[in-house]
C-alpha positions, 0 to 999 in steps of 0.5 A, a space after each residue: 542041155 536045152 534050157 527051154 520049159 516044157 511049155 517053150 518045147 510044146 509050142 516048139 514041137 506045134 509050130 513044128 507040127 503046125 509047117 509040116 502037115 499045114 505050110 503055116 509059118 509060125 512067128 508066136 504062139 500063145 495059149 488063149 485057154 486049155 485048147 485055144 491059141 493065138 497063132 501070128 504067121 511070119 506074114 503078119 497074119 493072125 489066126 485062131 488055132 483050135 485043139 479037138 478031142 471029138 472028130 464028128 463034132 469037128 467035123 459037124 461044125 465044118 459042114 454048118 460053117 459051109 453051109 450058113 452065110 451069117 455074119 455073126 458067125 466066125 466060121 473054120 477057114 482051110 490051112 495054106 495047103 487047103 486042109 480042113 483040119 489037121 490030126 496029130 495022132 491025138 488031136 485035131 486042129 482047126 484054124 479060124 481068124 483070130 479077133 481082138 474083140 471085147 467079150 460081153 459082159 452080162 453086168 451091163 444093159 447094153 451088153 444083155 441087149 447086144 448079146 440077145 440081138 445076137 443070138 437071134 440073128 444066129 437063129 434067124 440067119 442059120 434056119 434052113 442049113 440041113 446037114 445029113 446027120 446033125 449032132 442031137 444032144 441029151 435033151 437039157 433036163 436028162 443033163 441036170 438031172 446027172 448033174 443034180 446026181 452029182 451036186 448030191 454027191 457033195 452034201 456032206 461039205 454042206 453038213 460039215 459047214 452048217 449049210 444042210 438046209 440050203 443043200 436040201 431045199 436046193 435038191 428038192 426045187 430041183 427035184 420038183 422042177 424037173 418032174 414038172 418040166 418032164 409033163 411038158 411037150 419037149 419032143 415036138 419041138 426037137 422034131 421041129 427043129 430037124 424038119 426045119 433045119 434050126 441050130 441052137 448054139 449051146 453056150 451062149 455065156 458072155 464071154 462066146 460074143 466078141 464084139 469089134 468096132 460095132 460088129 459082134 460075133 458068136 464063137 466057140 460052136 463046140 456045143 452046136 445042135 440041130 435043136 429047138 433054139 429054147 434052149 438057148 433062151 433057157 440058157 440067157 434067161 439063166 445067165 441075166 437073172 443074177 445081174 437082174 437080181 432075179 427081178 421076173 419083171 425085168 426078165 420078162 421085158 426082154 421079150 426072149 420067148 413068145 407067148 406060146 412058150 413062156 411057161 415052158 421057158 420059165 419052168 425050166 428057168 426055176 430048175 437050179 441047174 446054175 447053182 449046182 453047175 457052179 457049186 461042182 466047178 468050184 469044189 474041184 478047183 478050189 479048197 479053200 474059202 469054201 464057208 465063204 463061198 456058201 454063205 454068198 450062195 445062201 444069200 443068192 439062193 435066198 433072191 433065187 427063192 423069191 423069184 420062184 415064187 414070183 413065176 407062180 404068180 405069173 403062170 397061175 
C-alpha cells in the first residue's frame, strides 16, 4: 500500500503530466495558491506553472503578452517542446519565470507610490497592442450591481446581530450611486479604448506587484481587457483610501485622473462595492467572529460616510 497523500499523488501525477506533454523535468513542485505553483527543474530553473479553467482568456493573454514589449510585464514563455500551453483534458497550463519578489503592501507610502508608477507604465507601455477580438467585460457598474443583489441576500445576518442600520444605509449609497454613475458617459471611453488599443489590468491589488532589487512588476493578467484604464484608477483609489483613512485630500494628491475625469473617478469611488466584496468573502470562509467583524465594519463605514460627504463638497 502506497503511503503517499492524496496531495504528494497530485503533484506525482503533474510532474508526470508536466514531462510527457511539455519535456519539463520537475525537481519540486510546491502550490503557491489554489491554480498556482512554483515549478524548479532538474537544471535549477525555476518557473511559475499556471492552471486555466478559460481558453479564450488564456489565450487573449498569450497574444498581448506577444505583442507588447513592457518591462513591468512577467509575460507567458514556451514549454521545452515550444508549446504554448499545455491542456490536460480539464485545464490548461501555462509556464512564466518564477520571481522571488516582495508583494507591495498598500500600508505604506512608498508602496501606494510605486504601485501607481507601476501601473502607469503599464498603461503607457501596452497603448497601441491591437488584438483581433480583445476580451471586453461587463462594464464595472453592471458587476456591483450583481454583486449588491447578492450583499441583499445576506441581510437577515445583519438583523440577527443588531446591525440593520448599517446594512440598509450600505444598500441605499449603493443604490443611489450606482444610479448616479449610470447619467454618466461610460460608452465613449470603452469605444476609445478598442480604437486606441488601451489595456486595463483588471486587478491592481497589492499583492499582483512584485518588487525584486529596484525593478517592480505587475502579474496575474487573468482579468486583462481592452478597456478604459479608469478602471484601474477606480480600483487604486478604492483600495488607498482605507490606509488613507479615507482622507479625500490625500487621495487627491496622488494625481491618479486628470481633471476631465475626476467626477467620474470619484462617483465611482463612493460606490460601496469594497464593502460588500469583502463582507461576501468572509461569509463563505469563515462562521465565526461575525459580531466582531461587524462592529469593525461600522466603524469603517462610519470614515466611509465622511468622505462621501467630503466628495460633494469637492464636486459641488
Amino acid at each position: 500500500m502506497s503511503n503517499l497523500t492524496e496531495g504528494e499523488m497530485s503533484i506525482n501525477r503533474l510532474s508526470s503530466f508536466l514531462y510527457q506533454e511539455g519535456e519539463v523535468k520537475p525537481a519540486s513542485l510546491l502550490q503557491i495558491q489554489k491554480h498556482v505553483y512554483h515549478l524548479k527543474t532538474v537544471s535549477h530553473e525555476h518557473f511559475l506553472l499556471k492552471r486555466h479553467s478559460q481558453k479564450l482568456r488564456m489565450e487573449q493573454q498569450w497574444a498581448f503578452f506577444v505583442r507588447q514589449s513592457s518591462s513591468v510585464v512577467i509575460s507567458f514563455q514556451m514549454f521545452p517542446n515550444k508549446r504554448r500551453y499545455l491542456y490536460d483534458g480539464h485545464y490548461y497550463w501555462t509556464l512564466s519565470p518564477f520571481i522571488a519578489g516582495r508583494k507591495l503592501n498598500y500600508r505604506t507610502e512608498a508602496d501606494r507610490k510605486v504601485a501607481l508608477q507601476t501601473i502607469r507604465q503599464f498603461h503607457k507601455d501596452t497603448k497601441g497592442v491591437k488584438l483581433s477580438y480583445p476580451r471586453r467585460p461587463e462594464i464595472f457598474y453592471e458587476r456591483w450591481s450583481k454583486r449588491l443583489y447578492r450583499f441583499q441576500t445576506t441581510e437577515m445576518i445583519f438583523h440577527k446581530y443588531g446591525y440593520e442600520t448599517l446594512f440598509y444605509d450600505i444598500v441605499r449609497t449603493a443604490k443611489m450611486y450606482l444610479q448616479l454613475i449610470r447619467t454618466l458617459d461610460w460608452e465613449t471611453g470603452e469605444i476609445d479604448a478598442l480604437r486606441t488599443g488601451t489595456w486595463s489590468h483588471g486587478d491592481v491589488a497589492a499583492h499582483n506587484f512584485l518588487q525584486y532589487d529596484n525593478d517592480v512588476y505587475l502579474i496575474d493578467y487573468d482579468l486583462l481587457s481592452c478597456s478604459s484604464t479608469l478602471h484601474d484608477y477606480v480600483q487604486l483609489g478604492q483600495r488607498f483610501l482605507p490606509y488613507l483613512n479615507w482622507d479625500i485630500d490625500r487621495l487627491l494628491a496622488y494625481h491618479m485622473v486628470d481633471e476631465s475625469r475626476v467626477r467620474a473617478w470619484l462617483y465611482a469611488l463612493c460606490i460601496p462595492s469594497d464593502v460588500m466584496r469583502d463582507w461576501l468573502y468572509y461569509i463563505q470562509r469563515y462562521s465565526s467572529h461575525t459580531q466582531n467583524y461587524l462592529i469593525k465594519m461600522d466603524a469603517n463605514w462610519s470614515k466611509q460616510r465622511s468622505f462621501l460627504k467630503h466628495v460633494q463638497n469637492v464636486l459641488n
